[in-house]
C-alpha positions as a Markdown table, in Angstrom:
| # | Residue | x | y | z |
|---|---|---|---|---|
| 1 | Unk | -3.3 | -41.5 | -5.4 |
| 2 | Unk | 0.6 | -42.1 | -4.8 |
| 3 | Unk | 1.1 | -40.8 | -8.5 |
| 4 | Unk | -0.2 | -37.3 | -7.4 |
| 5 | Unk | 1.3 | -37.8 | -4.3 |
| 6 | Unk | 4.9 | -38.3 | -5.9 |
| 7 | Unk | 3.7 | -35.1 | -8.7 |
| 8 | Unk | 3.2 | -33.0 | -5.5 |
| 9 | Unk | 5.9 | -33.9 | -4.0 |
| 10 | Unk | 8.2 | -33.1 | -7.2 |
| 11 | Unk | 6.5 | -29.5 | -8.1 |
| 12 | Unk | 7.4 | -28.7 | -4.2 |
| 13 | Unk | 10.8 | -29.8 | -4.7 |
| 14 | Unk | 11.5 | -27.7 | -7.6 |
| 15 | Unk | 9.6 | -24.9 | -6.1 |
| 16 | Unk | 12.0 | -25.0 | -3.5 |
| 17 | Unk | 15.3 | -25.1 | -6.3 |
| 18 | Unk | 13.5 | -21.8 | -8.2 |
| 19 | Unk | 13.3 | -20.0 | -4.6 |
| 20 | Unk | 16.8 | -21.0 | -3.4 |
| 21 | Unk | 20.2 | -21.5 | -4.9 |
| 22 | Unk | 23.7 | -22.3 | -3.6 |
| 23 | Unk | 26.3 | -20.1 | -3.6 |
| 24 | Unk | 30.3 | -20.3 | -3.0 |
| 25 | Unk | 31.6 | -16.9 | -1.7 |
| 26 | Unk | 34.9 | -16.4 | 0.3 |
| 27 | Unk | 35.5 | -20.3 | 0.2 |
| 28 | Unk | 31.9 | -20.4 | 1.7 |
| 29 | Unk | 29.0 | -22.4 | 0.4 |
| 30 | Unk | 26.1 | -20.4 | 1.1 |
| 31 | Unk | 22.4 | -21.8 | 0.1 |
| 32 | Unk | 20.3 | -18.3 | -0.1 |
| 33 | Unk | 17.2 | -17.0 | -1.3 |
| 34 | Unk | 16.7 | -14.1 | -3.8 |
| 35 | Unk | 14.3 | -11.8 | -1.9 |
| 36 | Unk | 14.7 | -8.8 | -4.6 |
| 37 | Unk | 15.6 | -9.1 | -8.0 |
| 38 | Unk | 16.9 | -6.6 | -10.1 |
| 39 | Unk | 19.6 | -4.2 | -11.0 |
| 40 | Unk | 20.8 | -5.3 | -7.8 |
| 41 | Unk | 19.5 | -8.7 | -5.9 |
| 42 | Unk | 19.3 | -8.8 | -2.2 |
| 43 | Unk | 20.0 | -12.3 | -0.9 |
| 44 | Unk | 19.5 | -13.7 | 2.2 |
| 45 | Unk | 19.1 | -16.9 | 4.8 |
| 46 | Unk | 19.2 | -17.9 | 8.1 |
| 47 | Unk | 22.7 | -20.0 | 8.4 |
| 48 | Unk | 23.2 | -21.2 | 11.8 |
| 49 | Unk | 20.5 | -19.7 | 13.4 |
| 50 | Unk | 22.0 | -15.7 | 12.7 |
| 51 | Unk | 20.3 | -13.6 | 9.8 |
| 52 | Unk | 23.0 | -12.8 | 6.8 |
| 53 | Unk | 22.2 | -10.4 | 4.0 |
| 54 | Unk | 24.5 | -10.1 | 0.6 |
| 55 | Unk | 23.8 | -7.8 | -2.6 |
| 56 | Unk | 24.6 | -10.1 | -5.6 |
| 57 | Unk | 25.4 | -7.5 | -9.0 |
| 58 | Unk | 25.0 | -8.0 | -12.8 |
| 59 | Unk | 28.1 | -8.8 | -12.8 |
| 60 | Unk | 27.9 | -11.6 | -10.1 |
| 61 | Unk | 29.7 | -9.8 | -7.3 |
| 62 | Unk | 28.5 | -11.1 | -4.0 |
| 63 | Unk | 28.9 | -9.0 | -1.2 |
| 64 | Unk | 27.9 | -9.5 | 2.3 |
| 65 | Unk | 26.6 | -6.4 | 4.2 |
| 66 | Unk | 27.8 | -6.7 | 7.8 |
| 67 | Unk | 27.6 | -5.1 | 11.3 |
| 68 | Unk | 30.2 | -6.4 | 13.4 |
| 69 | Unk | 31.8 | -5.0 | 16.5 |
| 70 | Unk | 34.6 | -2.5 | 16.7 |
| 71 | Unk | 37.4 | -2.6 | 19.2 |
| 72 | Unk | 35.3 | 0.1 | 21.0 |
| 73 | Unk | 32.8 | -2.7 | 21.3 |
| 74 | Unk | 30.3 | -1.2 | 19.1 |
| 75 | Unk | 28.4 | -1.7 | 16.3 |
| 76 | Unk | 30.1 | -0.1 | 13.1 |
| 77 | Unk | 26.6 | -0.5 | 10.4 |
| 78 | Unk | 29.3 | -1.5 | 7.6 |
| 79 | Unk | 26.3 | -2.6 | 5.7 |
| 80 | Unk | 25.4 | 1.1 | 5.2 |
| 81 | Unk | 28.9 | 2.3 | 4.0 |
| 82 | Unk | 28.2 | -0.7 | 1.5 |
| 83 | Unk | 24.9 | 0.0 | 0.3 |
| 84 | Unk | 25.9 | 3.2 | 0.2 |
| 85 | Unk | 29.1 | 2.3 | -2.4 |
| 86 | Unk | 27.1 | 0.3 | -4.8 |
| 87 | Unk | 24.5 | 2.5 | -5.1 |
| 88 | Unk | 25.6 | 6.2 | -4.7 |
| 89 | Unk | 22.4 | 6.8 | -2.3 |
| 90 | Unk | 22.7 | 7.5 | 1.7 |
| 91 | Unk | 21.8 | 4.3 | 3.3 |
| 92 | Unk | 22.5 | 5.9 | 6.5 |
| 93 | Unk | 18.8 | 4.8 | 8.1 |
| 94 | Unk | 18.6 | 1.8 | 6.7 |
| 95 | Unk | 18.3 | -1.1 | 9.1 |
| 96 | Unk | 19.6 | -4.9 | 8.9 |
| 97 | Unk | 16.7 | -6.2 | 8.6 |
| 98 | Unk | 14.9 | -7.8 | 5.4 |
| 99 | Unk | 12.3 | -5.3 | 5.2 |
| 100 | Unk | 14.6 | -2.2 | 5.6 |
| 101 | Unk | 16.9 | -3.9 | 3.1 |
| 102 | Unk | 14.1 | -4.5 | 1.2 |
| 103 | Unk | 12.6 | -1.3 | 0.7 |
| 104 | Unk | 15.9 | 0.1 | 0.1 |
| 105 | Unk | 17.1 | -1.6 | -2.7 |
| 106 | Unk | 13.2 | -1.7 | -4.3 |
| 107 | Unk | 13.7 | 1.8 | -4.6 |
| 108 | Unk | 17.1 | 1.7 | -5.7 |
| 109 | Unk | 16.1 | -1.0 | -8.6 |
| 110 | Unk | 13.0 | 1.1 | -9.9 |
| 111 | Unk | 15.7 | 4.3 | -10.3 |
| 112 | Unk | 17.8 | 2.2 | -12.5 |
| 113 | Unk | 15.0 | 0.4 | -14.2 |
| 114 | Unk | 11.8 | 2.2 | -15.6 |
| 115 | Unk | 9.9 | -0.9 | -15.9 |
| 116 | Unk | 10.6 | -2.4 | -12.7 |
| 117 | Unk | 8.1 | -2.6 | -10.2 |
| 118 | Unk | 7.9 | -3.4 | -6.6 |
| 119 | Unk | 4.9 | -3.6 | -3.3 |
| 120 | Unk | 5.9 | -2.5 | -0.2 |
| 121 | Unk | 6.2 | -5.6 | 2.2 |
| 122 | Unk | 4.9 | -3.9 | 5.1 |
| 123 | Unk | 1.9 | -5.4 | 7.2 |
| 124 | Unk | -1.1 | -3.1 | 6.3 |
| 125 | Unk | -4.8 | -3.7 | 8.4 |
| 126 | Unk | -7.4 | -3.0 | 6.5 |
| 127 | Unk | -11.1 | -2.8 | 7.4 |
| 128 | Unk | -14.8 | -3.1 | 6.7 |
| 129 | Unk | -18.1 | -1.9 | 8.2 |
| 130 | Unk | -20.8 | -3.9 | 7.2 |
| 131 | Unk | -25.0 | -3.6 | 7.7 |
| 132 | Unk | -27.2 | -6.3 | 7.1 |
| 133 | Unk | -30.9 | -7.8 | 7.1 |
| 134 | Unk | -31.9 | -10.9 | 7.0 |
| 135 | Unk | -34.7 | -14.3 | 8.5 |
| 136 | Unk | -33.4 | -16.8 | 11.4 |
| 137 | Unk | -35.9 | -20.0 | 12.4 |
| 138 | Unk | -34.1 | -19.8 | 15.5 |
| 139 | Unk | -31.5 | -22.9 | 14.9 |
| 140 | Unk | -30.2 | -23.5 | 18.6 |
| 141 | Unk | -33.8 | -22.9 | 20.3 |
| 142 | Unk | -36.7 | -24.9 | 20.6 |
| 143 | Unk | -39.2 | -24.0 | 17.9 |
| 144 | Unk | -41.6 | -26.7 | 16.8 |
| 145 | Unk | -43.3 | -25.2 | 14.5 |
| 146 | Unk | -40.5 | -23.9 | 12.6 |
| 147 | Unk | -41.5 | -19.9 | 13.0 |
| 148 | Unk | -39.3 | -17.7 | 11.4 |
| 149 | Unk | -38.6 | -14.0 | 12.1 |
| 150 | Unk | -36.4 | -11.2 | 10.9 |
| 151 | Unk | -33.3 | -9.5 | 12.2 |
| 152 | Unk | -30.9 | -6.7 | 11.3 |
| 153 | Unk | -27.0 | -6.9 | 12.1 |
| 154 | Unk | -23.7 | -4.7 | 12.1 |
| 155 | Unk | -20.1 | -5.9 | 11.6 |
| 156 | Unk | -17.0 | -4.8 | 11.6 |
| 157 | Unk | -14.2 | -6.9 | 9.9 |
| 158 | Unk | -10.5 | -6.6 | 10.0 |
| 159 | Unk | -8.6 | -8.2 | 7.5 |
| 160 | Unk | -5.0 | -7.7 | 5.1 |
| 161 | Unk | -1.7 | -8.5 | 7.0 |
| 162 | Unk | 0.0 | -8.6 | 3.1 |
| 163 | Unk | 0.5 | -13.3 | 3.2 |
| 164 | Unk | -2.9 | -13.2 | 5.1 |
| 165 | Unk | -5.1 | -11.4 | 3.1 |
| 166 | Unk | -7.6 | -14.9 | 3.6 |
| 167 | Unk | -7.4 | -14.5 | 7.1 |
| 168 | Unk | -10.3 | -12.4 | 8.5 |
| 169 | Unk | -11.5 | -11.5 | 12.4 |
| 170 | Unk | -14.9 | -10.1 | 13.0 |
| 171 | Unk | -17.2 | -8.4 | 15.7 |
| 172 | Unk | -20.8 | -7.9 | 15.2 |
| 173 | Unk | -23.9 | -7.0 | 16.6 |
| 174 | Unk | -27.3 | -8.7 | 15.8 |
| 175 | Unk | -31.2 | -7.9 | 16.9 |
| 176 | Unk | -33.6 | -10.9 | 16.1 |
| 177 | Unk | -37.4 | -9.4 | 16.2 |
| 178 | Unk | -40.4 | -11.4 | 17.6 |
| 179 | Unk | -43.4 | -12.6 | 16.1 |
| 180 | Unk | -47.0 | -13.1 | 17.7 |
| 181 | Unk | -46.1 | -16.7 | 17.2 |
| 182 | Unk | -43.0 | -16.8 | 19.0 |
| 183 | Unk | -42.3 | -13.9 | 20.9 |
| 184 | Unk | -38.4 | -14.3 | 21.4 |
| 185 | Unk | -36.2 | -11.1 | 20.9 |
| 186 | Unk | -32.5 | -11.4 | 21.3 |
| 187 | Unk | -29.2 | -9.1 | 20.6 |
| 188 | Unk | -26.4 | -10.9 | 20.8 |
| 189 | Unk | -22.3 | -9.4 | 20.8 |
| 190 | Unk | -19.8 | -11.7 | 18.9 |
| 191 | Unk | -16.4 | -12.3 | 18.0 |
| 192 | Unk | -15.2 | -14.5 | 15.0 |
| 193 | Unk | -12.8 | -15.6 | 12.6 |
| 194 | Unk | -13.0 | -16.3 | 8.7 |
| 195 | Unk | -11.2 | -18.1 | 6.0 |
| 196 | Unk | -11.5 | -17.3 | 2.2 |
| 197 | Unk | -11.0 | -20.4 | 0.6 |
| 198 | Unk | -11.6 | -18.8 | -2.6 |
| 199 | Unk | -10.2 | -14.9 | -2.8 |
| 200 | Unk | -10.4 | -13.0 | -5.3 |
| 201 | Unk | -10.4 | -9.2 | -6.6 |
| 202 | Unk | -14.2 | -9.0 | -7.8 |
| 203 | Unk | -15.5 | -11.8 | -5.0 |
| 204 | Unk | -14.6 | -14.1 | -2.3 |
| 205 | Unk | -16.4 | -17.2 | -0.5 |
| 206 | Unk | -15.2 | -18.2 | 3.3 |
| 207 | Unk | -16.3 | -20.3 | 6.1 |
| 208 | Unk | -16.5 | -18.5 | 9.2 |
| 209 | Unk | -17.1 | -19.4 | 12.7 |
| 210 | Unk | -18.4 | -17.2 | 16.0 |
| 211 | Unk | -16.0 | -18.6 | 18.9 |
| 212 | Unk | -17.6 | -16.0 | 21.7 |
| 213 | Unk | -21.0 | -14.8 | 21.9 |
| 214 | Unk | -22.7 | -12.5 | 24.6 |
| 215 | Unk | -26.7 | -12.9 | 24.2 |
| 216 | Unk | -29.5 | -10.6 | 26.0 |
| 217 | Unk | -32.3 | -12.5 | 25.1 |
| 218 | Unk | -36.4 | -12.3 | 26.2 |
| 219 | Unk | -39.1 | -14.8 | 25.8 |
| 220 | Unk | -42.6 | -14.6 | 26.1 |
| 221 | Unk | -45.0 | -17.1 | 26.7 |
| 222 | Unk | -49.0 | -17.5 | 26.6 |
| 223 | Unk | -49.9 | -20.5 | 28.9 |
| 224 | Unk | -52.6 | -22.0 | 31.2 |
| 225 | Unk | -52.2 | -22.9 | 34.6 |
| 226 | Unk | -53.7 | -26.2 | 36.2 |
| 227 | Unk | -55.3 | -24.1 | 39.3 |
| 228 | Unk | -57.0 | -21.9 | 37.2 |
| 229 | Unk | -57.5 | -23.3 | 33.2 |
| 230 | Unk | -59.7 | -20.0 | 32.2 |
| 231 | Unk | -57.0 | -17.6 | 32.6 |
| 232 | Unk | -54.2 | -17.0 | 30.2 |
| 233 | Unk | -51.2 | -16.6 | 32.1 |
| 234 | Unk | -48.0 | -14.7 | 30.0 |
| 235 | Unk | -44.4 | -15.9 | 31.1 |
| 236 | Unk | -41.4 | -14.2 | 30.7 |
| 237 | Unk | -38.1 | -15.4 | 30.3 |
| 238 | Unk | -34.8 | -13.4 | 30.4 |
| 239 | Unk | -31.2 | -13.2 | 30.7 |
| 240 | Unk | -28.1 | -13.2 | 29.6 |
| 241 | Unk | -25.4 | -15.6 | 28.9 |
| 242 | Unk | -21.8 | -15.3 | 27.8 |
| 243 | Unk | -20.8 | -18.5 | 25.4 |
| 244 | Unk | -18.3 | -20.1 | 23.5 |
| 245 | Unk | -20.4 | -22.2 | 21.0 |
| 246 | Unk | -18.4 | -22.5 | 17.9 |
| 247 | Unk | -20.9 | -21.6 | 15.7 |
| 248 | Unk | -20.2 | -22.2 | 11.8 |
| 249 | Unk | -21.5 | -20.6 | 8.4 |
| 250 | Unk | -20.8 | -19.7 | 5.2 |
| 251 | Unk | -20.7 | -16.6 | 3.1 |
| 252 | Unk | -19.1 | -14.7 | 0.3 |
| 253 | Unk | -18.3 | -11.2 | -1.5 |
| 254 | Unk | -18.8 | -9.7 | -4.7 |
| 255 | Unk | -17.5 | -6.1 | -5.0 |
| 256 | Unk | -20.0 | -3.3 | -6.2 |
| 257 | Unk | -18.4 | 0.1 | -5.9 |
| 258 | Unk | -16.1 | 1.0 | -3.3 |
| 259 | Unk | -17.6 | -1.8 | -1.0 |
| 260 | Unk | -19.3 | -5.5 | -1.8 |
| 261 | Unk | -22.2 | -7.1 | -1.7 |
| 262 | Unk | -22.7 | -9.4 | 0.8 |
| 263 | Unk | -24.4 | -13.3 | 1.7 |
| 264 | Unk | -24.1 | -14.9 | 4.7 |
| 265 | Unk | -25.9 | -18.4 | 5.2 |
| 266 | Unk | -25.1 | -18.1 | 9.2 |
| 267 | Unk | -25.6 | -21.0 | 12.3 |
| 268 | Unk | -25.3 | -24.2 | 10.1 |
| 269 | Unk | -23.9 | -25.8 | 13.2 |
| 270 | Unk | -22.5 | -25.4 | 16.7 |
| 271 | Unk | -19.7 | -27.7 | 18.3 |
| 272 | Unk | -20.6 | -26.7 | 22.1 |
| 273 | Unk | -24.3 | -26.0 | 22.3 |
| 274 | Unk | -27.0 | -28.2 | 21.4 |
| 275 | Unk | -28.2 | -28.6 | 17.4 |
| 276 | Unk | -31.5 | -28.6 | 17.0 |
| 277 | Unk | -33.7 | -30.8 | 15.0 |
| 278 | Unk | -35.2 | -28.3 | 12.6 |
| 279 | Unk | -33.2 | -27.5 | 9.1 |
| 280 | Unk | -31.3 | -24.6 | 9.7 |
| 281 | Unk | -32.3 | -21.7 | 8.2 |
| 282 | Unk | -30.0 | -18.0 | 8.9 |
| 283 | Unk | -30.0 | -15.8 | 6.0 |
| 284 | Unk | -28.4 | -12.4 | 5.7 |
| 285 | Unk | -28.0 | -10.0 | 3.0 |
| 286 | Unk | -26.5 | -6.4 | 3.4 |
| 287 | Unk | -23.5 | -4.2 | 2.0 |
| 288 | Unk | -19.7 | -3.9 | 3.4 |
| 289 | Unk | -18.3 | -0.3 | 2.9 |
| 290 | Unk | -14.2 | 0.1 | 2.7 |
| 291 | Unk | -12.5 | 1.9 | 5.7 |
């Protein structure tokens, strides 16, 4: 164990020596990262808590692109006469920022370079609409004798902010139906969250969990009264309830078409309402169509 231990720890630190390296420019030692690399690199780093920038050449010429103050006590956007200087191309609304910078010098790169290729950095929300069937036993009720019953769902699932494409948020709207042998119908309103432990192109698998969960729910119930035995008496129970049960399950993706396939193995467990004795069983099968 404290072999892989000390192999993690040595594949992080060179890691860490590939994504940064120390510079001396204008008598100053400067550790920076290489954000683009190209006909022109962009570096950059947080030194003493203020962003700096610098465009490092072929030729090894570091520059740093500034904004400082004039004696008119404005800001003078030198960086953009620089940009501008190295690369013949207006930089005039270019920002000092890493994406703006970024962007800028991407496009600058692939105009010098045929083969080079870039993604734009920017935070993109993508989206899914999904419909599903599927069998419940009820896992957080009481149901002796184990009866299971169908239910249909819809969700809608927001996902893709570029270094949290794993991350996933969900809404969705589920009907159980009753059967003569337990005559419970329910529709139930939830918010959730999911991680894709395993996320690839053609298929995913993640752990999800539903934090908040609004339930309209009706049960009916055949029973005999002590005063009058003979008579079958039908009770009916409703409500509603607004939770925050926790509940976890599991599921994955497997693209077909412009959309994927999906399984959900749903209500393994809760952390705040009561688990019931009988094995769970919450199956859902349906299709999730791109937005």
């Amino acid at each position: 164990m404290k072999k892989l231990f000390f192999l993690f720890c040595i594949i992080a630190f060179n890691s860490s020596l590939i994504a940064q390296q120390t510079y001396t420019i204008n008598d100053e030692t400067l550790t920076l990262k290489t954000e683009v690399d190209g006909t022109i690199d962009l570096l950059w780093n947080t030194i003493n808590g203020q962003y700096r920038y610098f465009i490092k050449e072929k030729d090894n010429t570091i520059t740093e692109l500034k904004n400082e103050k004039g004696t008119d006590n404005k800001y003078h956007n030198q960086y953009q006469q620089t940009l501008q200087k190295l690369t013949n191309n207006s930089a005039s609304k270019v920002k000092l920022t890493l994406y703006s910078l970024k962007k800028f010098i991407n496009e600058y790169n692939a105009t010098q370079d045929p083969n080079y290729t870039f993604t734009d950095g920017k935070a993109v929300l993508k989206s899914r609409l999904g419909i599903f069937g599927g069998i419940t036993n009820h896992r957080f009720l009481d149901n002796p004798n184990n009866i299971k019953s169908g239910k249909l769902s819809a969700e809608f699932e927001i996902f893709g902010l570029k270094l949290m494409t794993k991350h996933a948020g969900f809404a969705s709207v589920k009907h159980n139906f009753s059967k003569n042998e337990y005559d419970y119908t329910a529709t139930q309103i939830a918010l959730g969250y999911r991680y894709r432990f395993i996320n690839k192109s053609c298929f995913n698998i993640y752990g999800q969990t539903k934090f908040v969960t609004y339930t309209f729910s009706e049960f009916k119930e055949i029973v005999t009264l002590d005063t009058n035995p003979n008579i079958p008496v039908e009770i009916v129970d409703s409500g509603s309830a607004l939770d925050a049960p926790f509940i976890f399950g599991l599921g994955a993706d497997f693209q077909i078409g412009n959309g994927y396939l999906s399984v959900i193995y749903d209500s393994l467990f809760a952390l705040l309402i009561d688990n019931k004795e009988q094995f769970p069983i919450d199956f859902s099968i349906g299709y999730k169509f791109n937005l």
